[in-house]
N, C-alpha and C positions, 0 to 999 in steps of 0.2 A: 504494500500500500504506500503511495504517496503523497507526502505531504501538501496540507494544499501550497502552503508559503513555499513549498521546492518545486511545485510543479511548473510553476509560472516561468523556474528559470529552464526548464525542458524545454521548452520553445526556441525554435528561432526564430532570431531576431525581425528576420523579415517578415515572419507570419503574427506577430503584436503590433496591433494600428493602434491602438491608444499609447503614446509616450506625454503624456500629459497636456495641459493648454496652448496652444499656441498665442501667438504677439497677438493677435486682430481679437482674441478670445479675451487676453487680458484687456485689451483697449476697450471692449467694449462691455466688460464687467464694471470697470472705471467708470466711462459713462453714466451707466446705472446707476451707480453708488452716487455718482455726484447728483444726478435728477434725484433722487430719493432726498438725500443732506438737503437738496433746495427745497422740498416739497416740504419734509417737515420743519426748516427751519421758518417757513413760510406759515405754517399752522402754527406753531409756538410761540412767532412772536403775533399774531394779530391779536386784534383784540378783545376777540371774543374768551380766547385760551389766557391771558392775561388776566382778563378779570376775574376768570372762575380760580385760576391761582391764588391768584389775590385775597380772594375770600375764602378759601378752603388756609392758604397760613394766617390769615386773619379771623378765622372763628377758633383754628389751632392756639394761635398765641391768646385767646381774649378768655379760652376754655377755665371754667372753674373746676378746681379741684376738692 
């Protein structure tokens, strides 16, 4: 029986199509991430998400104990 972690190296080389991401895969993972960072940095600061902040640390700080 073999392993599965040894089996991978029984191949050759030429018959494994996956050797990880290529440049155009990273570029456009990048992209993403950055549309994402805009998107929410975009909801967190307006002001609807603001205010509800605002009042959720301000009923926190005003809280009786």
């Amino acid at each position: 029986m073999v392993r599965a972690g040894r089996a991978r190296w029984l191949w050759p080389r030429r018959l494994r199509t996956d050797s990880g991401m290529a440049t155009s895969e990273y570029a456009v993972a990048t992209i993403a991430a950055c549309a994402l960072a805009a998107v929410l940095y975009k909801v967190v600061t307006s002001a609807t998400v603001s205010n509800a902040l605002q009042s959720v640390i301000g009923k926190a700080l005003n809280a009786q104990i």
